[in-house]
Backbone as a chain_set.jsonl record, in Angstrom:
{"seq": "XXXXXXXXXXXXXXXXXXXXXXXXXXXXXXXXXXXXXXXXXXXXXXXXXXXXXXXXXXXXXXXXXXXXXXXXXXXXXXXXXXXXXXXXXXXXXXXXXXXXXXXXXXXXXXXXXXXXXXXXXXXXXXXXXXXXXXXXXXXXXXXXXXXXXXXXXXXXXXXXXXXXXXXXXXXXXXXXXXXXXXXXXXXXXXXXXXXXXXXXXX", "coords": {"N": [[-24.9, -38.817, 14.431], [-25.763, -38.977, 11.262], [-23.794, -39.576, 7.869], [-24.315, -38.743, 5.871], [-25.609, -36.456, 6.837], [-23.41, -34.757, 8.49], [-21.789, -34.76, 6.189], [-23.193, -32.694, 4.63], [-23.531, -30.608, 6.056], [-20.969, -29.712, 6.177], [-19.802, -28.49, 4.435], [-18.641, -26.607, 1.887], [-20.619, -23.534, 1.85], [-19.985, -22.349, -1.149], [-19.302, -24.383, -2.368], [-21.104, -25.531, -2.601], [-22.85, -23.929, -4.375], [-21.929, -23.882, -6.575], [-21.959, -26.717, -7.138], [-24.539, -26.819, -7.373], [-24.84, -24.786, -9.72], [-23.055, -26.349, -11.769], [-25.369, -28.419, -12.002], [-27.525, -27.319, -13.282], [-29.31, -26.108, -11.468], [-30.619, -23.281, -10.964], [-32.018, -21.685, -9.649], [-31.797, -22.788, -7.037], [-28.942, -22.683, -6.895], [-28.936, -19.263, -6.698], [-30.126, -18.727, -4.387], [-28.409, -19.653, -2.615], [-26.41, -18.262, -3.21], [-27.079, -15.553, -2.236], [-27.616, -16.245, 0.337], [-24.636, -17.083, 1.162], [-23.527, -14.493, 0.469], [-25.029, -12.82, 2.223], [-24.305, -14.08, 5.027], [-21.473, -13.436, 4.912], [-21.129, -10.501, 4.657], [-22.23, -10.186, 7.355], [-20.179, -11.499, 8.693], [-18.107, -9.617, 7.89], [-19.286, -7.034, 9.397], [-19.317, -8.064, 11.818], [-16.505, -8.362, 12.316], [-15.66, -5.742, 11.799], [-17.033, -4.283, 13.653], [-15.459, -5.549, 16.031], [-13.005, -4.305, 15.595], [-13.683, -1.801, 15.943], [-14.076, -2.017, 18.777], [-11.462, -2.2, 19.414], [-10.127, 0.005, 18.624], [-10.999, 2.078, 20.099], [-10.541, 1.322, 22.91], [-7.808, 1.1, 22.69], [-7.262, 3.789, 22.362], [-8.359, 4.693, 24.782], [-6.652, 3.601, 26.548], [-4.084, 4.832, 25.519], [-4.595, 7.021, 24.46], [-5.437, 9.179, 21.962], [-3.667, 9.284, 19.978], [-2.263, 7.088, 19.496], [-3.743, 5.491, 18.111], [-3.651, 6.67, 15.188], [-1.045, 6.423, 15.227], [-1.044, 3.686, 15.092], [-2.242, 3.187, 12.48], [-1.226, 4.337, 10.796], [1.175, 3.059, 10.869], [0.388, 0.504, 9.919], [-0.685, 1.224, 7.616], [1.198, 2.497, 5.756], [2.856, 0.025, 5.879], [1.08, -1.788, 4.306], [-0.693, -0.596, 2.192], [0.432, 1.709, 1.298], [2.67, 0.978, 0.042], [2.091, -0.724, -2.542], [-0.058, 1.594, -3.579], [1.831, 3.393, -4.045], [4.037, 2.52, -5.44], [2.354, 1.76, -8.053], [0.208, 3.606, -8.803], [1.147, 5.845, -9.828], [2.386, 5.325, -12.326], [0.311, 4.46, -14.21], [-2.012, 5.096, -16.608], [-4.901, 7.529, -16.611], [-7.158, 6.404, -17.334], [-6.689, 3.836, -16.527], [-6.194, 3.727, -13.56], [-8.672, 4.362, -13.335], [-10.338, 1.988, -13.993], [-8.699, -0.08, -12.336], [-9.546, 1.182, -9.352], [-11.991, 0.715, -9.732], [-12.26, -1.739, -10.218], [-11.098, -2.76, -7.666], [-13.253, -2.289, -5.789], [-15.942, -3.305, -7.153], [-15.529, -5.883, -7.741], [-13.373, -6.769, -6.008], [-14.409, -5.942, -3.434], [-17.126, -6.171, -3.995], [-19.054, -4.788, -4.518], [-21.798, -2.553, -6.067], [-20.784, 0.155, -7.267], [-21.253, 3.329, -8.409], [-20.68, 5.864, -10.853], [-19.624, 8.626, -12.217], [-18.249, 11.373, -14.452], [-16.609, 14.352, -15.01], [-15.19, 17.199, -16.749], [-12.694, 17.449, -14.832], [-12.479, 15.386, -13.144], [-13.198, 11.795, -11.972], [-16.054, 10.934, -10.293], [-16.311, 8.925, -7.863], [-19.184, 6.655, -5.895], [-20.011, 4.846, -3.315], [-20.894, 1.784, -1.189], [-19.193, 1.463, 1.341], [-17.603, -0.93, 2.953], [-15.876, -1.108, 4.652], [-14.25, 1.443, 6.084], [-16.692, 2.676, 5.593], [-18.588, 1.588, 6.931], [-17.785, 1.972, 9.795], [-18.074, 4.49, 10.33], [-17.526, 7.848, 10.885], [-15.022, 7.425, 12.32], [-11.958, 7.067, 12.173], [-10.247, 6.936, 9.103], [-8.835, 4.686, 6.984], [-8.81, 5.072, 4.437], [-8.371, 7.864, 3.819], [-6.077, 8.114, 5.204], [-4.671, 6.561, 3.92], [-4.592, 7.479, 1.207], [-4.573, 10.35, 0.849], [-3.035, 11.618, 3.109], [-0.918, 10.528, 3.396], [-0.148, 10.155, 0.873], [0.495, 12.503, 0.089], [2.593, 13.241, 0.831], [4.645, 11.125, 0.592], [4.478, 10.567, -2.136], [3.734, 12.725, -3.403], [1.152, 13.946, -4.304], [-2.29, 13.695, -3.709], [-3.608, 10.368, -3.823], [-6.578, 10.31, -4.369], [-9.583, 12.3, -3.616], [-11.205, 11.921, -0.746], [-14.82, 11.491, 0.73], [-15.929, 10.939, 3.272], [-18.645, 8.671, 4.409], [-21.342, 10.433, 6.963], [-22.509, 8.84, 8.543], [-23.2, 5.387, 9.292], [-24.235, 3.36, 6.476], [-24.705, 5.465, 4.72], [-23.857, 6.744, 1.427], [-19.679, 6.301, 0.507], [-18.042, 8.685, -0.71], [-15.622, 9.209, -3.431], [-13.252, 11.366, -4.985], [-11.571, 11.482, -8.237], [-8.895, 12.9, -9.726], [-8.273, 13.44, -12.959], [-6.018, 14.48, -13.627], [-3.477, 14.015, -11.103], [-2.131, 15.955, -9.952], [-3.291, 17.973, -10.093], [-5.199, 18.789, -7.926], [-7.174, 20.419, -5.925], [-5.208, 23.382, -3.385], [-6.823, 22.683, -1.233], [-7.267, 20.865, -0.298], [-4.968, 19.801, 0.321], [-4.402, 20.823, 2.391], [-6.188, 20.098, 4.019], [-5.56, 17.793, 4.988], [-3.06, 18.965, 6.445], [-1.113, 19.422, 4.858], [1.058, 20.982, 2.643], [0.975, 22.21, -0.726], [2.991, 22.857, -2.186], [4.863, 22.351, -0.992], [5.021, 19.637, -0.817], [5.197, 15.871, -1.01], [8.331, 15.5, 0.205], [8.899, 13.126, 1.38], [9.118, 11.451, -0.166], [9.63, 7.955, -1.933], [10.186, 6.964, 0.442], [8.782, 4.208, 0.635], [9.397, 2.474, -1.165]], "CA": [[-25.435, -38.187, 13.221], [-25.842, -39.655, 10.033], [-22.723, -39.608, 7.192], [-24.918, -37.781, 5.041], [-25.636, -35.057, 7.155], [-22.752, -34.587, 8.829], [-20.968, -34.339, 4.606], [-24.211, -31.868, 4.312], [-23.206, -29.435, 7.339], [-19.356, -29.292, 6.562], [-19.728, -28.581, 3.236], [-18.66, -24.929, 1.922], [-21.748, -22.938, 0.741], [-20.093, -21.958, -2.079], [-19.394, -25.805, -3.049], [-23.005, -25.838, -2.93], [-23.19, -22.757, -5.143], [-21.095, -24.338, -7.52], [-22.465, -27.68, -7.668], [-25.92, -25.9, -7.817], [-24.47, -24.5, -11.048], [-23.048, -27.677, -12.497], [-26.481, -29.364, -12.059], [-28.366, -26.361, -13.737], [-30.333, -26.021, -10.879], [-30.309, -22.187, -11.555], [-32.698, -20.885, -8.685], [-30.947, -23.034, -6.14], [-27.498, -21.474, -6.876], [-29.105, -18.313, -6.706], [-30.682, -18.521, -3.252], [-27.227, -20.107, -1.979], [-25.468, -17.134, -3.404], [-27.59, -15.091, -1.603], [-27.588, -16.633, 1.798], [-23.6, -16.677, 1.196], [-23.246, -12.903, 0.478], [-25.715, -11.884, 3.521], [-23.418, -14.489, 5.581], [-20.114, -12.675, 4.799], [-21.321, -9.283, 5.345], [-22.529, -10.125, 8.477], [-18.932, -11.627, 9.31], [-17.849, -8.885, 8.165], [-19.899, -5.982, 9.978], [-18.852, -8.564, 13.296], [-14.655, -7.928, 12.436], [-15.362, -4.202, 11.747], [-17.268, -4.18, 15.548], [-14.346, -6.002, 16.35], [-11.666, -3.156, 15.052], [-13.731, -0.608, 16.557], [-13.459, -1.806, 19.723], [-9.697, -2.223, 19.786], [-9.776, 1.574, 18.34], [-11.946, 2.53, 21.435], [-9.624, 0.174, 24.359], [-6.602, 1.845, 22.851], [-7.786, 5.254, 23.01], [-8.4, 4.811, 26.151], [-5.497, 3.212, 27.143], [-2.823, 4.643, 25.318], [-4.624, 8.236, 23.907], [-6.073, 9.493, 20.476], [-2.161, 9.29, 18.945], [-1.695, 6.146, 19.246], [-4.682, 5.056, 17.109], [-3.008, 7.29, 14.475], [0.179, 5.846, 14.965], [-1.001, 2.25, 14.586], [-3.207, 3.218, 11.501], [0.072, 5.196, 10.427], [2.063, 1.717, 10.367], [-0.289, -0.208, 8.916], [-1.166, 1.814, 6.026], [2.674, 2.604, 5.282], [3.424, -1.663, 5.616], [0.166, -2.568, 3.609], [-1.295, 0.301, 1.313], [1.361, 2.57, 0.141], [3.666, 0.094, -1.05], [1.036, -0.866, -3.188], [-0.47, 2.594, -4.169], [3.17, 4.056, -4.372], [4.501, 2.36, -6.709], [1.395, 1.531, -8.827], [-0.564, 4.497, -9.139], [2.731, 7.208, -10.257], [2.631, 5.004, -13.367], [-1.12, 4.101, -14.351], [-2.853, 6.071, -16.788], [-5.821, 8.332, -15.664], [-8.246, 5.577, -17.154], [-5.934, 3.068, -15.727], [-6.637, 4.278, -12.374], [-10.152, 4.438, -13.017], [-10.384, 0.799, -14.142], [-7.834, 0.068, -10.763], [-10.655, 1.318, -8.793], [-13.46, 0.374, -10.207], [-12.335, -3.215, -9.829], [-11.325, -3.319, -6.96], [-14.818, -2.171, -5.346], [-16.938, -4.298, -7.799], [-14.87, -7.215, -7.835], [-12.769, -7.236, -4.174], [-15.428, -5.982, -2.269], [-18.235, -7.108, -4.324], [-20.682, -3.895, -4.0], [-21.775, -1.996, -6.952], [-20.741, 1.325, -7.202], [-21.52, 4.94, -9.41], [-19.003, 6.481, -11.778], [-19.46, 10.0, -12.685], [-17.513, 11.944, -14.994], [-16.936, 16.159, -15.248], [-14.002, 18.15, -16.935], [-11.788, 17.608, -14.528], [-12.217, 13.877, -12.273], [-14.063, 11.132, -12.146], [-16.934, 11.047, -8.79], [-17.138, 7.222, -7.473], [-20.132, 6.792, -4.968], [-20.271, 3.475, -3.007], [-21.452, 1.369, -0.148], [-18.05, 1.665, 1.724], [-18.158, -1.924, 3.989], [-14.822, -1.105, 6.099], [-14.18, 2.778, 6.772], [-18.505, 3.471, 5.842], [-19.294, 0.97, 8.2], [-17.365, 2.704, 10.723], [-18.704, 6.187, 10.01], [-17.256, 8.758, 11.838], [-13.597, 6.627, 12.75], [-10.521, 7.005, 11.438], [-10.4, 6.034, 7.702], [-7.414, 4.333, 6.517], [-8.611, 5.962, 2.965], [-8.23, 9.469, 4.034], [-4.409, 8.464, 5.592], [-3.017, 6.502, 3.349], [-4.785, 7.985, -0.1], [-4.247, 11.533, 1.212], [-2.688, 12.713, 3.77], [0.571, 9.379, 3.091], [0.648, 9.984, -0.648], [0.855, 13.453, -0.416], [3.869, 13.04, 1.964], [5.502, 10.698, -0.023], [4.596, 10.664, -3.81], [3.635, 14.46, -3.815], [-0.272, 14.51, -4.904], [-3.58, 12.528, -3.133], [-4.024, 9.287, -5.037], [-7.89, 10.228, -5.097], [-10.122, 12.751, -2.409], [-12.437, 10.632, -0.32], [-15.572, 12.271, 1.483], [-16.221, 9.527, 4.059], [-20.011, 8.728, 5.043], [-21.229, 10.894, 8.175], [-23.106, 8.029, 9.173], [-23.536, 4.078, 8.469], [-25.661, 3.214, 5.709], [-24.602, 6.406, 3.845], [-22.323, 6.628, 0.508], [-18.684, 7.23, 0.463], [-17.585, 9.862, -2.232], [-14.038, 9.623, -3.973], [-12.836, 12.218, -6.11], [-10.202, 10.778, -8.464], [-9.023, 13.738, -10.473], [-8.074, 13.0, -13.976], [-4.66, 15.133, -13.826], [-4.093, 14.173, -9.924], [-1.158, 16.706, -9.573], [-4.391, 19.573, -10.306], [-6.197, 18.623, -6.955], [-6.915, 22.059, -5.431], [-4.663, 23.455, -2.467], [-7.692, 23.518, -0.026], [-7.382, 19.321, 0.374], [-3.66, 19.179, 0.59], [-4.722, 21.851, 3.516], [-7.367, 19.502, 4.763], [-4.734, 16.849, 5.384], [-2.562, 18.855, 7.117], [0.031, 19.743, 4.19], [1.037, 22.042, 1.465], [1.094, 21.288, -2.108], [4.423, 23.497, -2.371], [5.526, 21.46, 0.056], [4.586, 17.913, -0.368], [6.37, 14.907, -1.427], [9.344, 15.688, 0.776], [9.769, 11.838, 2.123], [9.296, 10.494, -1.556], [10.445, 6.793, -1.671], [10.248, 6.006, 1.912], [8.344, 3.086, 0.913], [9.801, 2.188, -2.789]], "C": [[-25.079, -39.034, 12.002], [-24.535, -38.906, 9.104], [-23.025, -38.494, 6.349], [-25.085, -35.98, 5.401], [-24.683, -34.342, 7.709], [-21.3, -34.051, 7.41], [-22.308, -33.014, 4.553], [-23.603, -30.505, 4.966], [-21.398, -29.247, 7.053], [-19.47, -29.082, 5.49], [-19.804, -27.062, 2.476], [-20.027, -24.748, 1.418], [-21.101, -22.867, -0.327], [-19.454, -23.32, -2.932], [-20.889, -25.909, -3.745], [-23.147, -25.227, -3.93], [-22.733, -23.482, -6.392], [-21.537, -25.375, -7.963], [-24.072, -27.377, -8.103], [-25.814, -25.764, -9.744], [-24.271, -25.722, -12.136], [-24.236, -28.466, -12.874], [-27.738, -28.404, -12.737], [-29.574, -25.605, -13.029], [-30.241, -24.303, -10.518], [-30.774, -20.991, -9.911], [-32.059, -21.235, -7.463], [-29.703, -22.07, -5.806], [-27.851, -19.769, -6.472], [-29.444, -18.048, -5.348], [-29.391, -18.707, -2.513], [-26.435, -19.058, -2.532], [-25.782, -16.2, -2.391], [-27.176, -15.129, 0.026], [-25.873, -16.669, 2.022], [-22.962, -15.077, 1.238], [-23.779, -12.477, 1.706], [-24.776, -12.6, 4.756], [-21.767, -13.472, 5.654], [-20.196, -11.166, 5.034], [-21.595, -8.937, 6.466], [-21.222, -10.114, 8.976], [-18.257, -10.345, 9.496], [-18.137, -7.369, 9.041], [-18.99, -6.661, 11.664], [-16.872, -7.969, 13.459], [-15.075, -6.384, 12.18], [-16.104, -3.64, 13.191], [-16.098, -4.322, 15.948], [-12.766, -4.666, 16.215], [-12.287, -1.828, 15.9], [-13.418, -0.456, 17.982], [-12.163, -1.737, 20.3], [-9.547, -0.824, 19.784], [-9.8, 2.063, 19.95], [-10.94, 2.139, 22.423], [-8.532, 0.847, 23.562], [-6.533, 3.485, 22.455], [-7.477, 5.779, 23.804], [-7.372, 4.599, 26.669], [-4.43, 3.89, 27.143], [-3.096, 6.587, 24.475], [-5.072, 7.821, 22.369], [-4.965, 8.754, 19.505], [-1.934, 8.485, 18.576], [-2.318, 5.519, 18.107], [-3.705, 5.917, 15.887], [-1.878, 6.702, 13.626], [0.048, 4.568, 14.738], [-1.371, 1.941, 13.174], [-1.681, 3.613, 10.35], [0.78, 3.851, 9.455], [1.571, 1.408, 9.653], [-0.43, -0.003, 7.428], [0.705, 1.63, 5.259], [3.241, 0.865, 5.141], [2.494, -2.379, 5.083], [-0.323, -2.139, 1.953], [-0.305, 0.814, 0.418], [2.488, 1.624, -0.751], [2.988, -0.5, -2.774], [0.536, -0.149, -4.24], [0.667, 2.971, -5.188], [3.459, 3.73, -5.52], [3.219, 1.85, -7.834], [0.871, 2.563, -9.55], [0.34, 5.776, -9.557], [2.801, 6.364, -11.891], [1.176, 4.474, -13.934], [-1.413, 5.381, -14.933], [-4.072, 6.826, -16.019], [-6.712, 7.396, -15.796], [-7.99, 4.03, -16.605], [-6.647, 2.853, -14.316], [-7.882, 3.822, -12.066], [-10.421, 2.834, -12.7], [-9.696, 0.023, -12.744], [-8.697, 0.138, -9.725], [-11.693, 0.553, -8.323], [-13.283, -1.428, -9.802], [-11.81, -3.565, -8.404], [-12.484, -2.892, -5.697], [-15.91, -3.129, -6.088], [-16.676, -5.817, -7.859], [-14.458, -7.555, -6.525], [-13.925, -7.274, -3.275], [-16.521, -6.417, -2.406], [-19.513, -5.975, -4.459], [-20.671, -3.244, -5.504], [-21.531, -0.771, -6.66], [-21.29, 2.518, -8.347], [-20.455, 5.716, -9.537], [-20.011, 7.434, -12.594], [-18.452, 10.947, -13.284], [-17.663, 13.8, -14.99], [-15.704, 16.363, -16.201], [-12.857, 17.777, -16.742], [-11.618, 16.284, -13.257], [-13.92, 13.335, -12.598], [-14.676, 10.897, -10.382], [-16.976, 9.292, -8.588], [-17.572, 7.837, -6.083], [-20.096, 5.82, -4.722], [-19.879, 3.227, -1.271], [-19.958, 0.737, 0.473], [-18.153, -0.099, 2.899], [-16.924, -2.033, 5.356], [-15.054, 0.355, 6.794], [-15.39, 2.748, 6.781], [-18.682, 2.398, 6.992], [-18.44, 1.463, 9.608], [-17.121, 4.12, 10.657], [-17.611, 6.616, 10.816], [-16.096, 8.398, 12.645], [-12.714, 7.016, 12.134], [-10.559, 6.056, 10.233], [-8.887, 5.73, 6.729], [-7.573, 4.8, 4.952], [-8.019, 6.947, 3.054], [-6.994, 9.165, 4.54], [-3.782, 8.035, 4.648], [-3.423, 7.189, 1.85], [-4.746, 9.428, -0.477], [-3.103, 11.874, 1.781], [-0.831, 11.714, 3.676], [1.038, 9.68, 1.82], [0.874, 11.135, -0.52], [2.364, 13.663, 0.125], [4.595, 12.383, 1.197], [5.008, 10.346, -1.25], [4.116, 12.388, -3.928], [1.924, 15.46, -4.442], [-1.268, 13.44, -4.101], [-3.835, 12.127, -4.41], [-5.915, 10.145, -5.526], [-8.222, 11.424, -3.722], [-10.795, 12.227, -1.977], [-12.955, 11.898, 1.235], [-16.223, 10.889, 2.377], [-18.081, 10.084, 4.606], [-20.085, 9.647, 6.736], [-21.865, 9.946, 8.987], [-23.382, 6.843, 8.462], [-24.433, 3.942, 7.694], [-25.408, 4.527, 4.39], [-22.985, 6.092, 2.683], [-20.661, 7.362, 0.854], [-18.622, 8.002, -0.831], [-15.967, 9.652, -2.192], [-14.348, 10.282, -5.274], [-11.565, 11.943, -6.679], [-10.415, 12.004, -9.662], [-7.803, 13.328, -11.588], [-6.607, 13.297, -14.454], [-4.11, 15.046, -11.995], [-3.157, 14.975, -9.417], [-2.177, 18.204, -9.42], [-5.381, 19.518, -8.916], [-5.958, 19.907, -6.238], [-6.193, 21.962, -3.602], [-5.912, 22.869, -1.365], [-7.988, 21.892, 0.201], [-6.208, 19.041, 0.439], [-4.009, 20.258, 2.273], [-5.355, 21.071, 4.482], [-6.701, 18.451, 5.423], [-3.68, 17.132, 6.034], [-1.668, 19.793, 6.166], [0.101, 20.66, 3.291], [1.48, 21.433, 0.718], [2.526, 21.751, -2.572], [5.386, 22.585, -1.757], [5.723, 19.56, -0.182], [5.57, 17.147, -1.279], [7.721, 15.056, -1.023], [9.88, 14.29, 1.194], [9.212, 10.906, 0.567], [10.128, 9.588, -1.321], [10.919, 6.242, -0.642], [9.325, 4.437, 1.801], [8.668, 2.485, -0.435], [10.527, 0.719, -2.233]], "O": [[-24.053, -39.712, 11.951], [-24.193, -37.78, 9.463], [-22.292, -37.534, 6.111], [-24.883, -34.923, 4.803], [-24.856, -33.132, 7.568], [-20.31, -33.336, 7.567], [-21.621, -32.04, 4.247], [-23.279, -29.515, 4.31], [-20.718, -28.603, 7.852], [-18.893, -30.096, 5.098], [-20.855, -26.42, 2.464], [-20.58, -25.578, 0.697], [-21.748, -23.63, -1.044], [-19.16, -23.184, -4.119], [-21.445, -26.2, -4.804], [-23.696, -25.928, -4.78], [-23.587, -23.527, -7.278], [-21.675, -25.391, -9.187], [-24.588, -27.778, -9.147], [-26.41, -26.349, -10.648], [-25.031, -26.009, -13.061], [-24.228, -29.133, -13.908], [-28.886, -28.84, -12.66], [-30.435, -24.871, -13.514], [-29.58, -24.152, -9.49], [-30.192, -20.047, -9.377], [-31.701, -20.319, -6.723], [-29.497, -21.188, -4.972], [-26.954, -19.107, -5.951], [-29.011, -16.953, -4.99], [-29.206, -17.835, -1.663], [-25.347, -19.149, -1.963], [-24.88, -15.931, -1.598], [-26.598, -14.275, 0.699], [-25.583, -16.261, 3.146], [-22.062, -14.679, 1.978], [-23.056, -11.733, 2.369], [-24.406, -11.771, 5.587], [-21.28, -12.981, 6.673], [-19.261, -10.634, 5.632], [-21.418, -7.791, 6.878], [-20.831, -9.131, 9.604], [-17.876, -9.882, 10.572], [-17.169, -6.651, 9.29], [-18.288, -5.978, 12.409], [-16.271, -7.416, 14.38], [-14.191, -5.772, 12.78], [-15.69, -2.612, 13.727], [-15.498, -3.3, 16.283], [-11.772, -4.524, 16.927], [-11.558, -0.982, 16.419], [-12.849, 0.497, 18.514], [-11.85, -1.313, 21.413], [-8.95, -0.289, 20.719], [-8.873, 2.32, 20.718], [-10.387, 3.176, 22.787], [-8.231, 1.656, 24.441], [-5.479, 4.108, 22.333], [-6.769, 6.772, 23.977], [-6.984, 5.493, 27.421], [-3.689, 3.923, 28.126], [-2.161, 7.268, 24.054], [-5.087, 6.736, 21.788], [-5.189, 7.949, 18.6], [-1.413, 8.438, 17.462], [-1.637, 5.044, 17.199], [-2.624, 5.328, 15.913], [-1.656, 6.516, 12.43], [0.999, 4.067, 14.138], [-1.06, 0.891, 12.612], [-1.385, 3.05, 9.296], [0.908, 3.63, 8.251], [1.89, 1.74, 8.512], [-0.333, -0.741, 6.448], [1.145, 0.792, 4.473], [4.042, 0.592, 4.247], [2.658, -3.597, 5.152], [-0.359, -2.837, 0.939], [-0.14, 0.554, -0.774], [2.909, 1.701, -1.905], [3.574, -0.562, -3.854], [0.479, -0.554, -5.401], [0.68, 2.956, -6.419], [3.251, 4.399, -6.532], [3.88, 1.4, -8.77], [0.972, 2.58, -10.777], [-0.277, 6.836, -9.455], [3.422, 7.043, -12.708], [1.539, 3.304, -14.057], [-1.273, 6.465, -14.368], [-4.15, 6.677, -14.8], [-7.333, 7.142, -14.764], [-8.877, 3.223, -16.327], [-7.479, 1.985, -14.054], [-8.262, 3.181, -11.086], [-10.654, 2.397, -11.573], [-10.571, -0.532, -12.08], [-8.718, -0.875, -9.026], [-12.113, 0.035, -7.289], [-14.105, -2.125, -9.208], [-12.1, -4.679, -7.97], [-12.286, -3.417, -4.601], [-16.743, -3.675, -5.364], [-17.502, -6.719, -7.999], [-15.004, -8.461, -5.896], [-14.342, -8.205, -2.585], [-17.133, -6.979, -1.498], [-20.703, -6.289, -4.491], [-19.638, -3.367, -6.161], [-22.1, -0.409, -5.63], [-21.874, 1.973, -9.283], [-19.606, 6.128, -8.746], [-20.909, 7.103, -13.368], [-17.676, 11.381, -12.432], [-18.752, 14.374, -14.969], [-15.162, 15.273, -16.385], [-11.99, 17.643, -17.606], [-10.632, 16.308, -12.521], [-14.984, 13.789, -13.02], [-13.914, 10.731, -9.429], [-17.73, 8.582, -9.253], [-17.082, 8.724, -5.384], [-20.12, 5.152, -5.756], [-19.174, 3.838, -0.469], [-19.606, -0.385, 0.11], [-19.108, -0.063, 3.676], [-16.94, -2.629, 6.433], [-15.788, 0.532, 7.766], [-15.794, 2.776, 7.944], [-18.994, 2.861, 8.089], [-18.927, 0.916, 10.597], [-16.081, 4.727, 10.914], [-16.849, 5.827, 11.374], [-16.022, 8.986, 13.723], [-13.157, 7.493, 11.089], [-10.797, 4.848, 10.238], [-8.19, 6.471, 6.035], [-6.559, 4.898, 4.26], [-7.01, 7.072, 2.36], [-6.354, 10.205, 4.386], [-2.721, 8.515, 4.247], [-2.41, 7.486, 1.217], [-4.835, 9.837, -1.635], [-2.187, 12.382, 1.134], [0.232, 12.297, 3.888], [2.221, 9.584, 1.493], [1.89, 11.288, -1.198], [3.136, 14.409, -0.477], [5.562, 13.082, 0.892], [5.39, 9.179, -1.338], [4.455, 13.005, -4.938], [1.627, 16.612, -4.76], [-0.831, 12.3, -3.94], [-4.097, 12.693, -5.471], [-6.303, 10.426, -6.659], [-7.351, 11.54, -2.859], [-11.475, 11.68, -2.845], [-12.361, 12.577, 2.073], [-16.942, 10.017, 1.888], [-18.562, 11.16, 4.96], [-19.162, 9.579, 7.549], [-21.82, 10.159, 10.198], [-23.74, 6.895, 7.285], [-25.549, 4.343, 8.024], [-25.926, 4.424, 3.278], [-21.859, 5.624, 2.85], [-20.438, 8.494, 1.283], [-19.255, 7.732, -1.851], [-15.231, 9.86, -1.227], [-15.142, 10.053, -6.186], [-10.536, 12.055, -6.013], [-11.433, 12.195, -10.326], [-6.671, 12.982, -11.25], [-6.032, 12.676, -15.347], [-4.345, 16.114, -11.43], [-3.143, 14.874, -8.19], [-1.867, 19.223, -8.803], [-6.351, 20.276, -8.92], [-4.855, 20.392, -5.988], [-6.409, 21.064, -2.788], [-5.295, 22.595, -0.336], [-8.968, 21.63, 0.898], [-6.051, 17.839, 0.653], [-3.406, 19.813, 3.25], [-5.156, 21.271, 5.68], [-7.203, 18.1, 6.491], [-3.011, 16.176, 6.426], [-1.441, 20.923, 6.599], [-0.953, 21.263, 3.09], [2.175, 20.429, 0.872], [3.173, 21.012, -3.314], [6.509, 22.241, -2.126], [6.437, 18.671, 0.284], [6.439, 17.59, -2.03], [8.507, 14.736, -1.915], [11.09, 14.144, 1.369], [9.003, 9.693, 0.566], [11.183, 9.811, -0.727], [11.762, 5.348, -0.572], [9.235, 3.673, 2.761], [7.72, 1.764, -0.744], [11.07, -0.043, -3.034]]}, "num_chains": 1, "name": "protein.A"}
């Protein structure tokens, strides 16, 4: 193969994207953005196949619990350390902003921000838990049913898609100590109750 093509084919897309840009070539960059974004979602849809089947093969193997218990770890040695101490000190529009970026920015998707009274509604094209509808959603453990356990209130409520392709719903309520009993219930816990292992992950 030729020098040329062989520098052509190893060459990141988003070099391309970039030098695209530099050279003003405006529509270029734009098509190579493109074909980069539909690339990476694919990857990704392939690793979230990938996770489901591990779910599935240790299921089977090892029971429902264990899935639980691996999701359990994870969240507690990735998420809450994270949440925990972050979100106990973050204003309410803090939070929002917190959010909001990292769905528009991390993940890259646009989302919908709704305001009432009493929380703010985000709606969006979920690409880990929504693409695995109907699975175990590391939102709903560690932003529920973990914070209420150890900081004492759900960071946010999250209504997970019933099926791929459909929006998730989080309810991030503006006072998040006011979230009604009947989702500390839904997770298992009581609001009288909760925050009993506070600072297990501080």
């Amino acid at each position: 193969m030729r020098k040329d093509e062989l520098k052509e084919i190893s060459t990141s897309i988003w070099d391309k994207v970039r030098d695209a840009i530099d050279k003003g070539d405006k529509e270029k960059a734009k098509t190579l953005l493109e074909e980069a974004l539909q690339n990476v979602m694919q990857l990704r849809g392939i690793l979230m196949d990938f996770i489901d089947e591990l779910q599935i093969a240790l299921a089977e193997k090892a029971g429902e619990e264990a899935i639980h218990e691996t999701m359990r770890k994870i969240c507690n040695a990735k998420m809450m350390p994270l949440f925990g101490q972050k979100f106990p000190r973050l204003t309410t529009e803090e939070r929002v902003r917190d959010r909001a970026f990292a769905w528009a920015v991390r993940h890259g998707v646009t989302i919908g921000i709704e305001e009432d009274e009493e929380k703010f509604v985000f709606k969006l094209p979920c690409d880990t838990g929504g693409y695995l509808a109907a699975k175990p959603s590391h939102c709903s453990l560690a932003g529920e049913v973990m914070a209420i356990e150890q900081v004492g209130y759900p960071f946010w409520v999250n209504f997970p898609p019933k099926k791929a392709g459909d929006l998730c719903v989080q309810w991030h309520y503006k006072d998040v100590k006011k979230a009604p009993e009947k989702f500390y219930r839904r997770a298992g816990k009581s609001k009288a109750k909760a925050g009993k292992t506070q600072g297990k992950f501080q």
